[in-house]
C-alpha positions as CSV (number, residue, x, y, z in Angstrom):
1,X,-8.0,-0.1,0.7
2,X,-8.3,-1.3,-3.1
3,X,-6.2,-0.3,-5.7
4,X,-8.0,0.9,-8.6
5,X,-7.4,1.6,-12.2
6,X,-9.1,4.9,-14.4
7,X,-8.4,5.8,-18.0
8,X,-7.5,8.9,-18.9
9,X,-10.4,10.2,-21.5
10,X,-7.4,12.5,-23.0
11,X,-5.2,10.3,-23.9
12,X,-6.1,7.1,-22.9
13,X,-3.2,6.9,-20.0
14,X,-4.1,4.6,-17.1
15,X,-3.7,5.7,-13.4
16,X,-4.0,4.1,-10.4
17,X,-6.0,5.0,-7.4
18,X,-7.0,4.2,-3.6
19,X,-10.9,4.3,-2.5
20,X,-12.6,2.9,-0.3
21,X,-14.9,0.5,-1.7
22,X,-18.0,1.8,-0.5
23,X,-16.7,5.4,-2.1
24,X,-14.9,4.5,-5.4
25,X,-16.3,7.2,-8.4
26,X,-17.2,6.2,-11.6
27,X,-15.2,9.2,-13.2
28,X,-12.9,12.2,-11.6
29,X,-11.4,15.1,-12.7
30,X,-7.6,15.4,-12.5
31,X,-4.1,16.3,-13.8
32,X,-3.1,13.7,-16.0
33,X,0.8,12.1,-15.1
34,X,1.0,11.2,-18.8
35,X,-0.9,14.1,-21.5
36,X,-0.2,16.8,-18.1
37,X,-4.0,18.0,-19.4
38,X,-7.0,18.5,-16.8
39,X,-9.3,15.5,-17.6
40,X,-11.6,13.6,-16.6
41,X,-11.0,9.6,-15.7
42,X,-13.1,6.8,-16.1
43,X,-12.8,3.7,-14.2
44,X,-12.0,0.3,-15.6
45,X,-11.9,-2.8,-15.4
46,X,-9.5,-4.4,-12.4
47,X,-8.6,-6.8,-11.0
48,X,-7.9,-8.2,-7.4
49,X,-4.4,-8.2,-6.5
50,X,-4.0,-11.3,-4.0
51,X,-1.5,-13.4,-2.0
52,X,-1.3,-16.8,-0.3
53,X,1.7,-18.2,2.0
54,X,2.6,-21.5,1.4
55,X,3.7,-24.0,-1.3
56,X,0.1,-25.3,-2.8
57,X,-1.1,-21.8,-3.9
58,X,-4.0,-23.5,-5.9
59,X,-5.8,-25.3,-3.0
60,X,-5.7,-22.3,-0.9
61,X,-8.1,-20.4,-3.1
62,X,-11.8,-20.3,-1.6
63,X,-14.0,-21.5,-4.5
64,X,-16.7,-18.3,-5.0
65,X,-13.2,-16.5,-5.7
66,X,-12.1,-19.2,-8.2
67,X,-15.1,-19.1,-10.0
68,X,-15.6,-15.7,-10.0
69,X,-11.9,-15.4,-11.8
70,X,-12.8,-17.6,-13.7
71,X,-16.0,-15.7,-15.1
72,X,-14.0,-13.0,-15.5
73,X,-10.5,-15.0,-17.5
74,X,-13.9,-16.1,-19.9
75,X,-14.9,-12.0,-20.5
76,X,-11.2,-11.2,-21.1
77,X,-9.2,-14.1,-22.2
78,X,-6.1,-11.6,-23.1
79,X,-6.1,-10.3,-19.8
80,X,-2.9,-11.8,-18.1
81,X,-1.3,-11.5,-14.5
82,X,0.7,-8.9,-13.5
83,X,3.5,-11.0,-11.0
């Protein structure tokens, strides 16, 4: 299942969450780790957490997935890797 990330609309903290893909939300209501209010969370923007075995890490990557990163490096050029 994919990891992913929602906003909190109180105070802007970020959670993280497992769907399924077919049942991710746009929005839920929760209890916020961060403000401790009820709120309600809206999904944003994530990104695919990935990993290859081997030495040549670059050549392993199928190219749809390398140009679909690299559509999304050109929408947000401050985004950066977490690893």
């Amino acid at each position: 299942m994919p990891i992913y990330e929602f906003q909190c609309s109180e105070c802007e903290g970020v959670v993280d969450r497992f769907f399924k893909m077919s049942e991710k939300p746009k929005e839920f209501i929760d209890k916020c780790p961060h403000c401790k209010s009820t709120s309600t969370f809206k999904s944003i923007m994530s990104a695919v957490a990935m990993s290859y075995n081997g030495f040549n890490h670059a050549a392993k990557v199928p190219t749809d997935l390398k140009n679909r990163l690299d559509q999304i490096r050109k929408h947000y050029p401050n985004m950066q890797s977490t690893v």
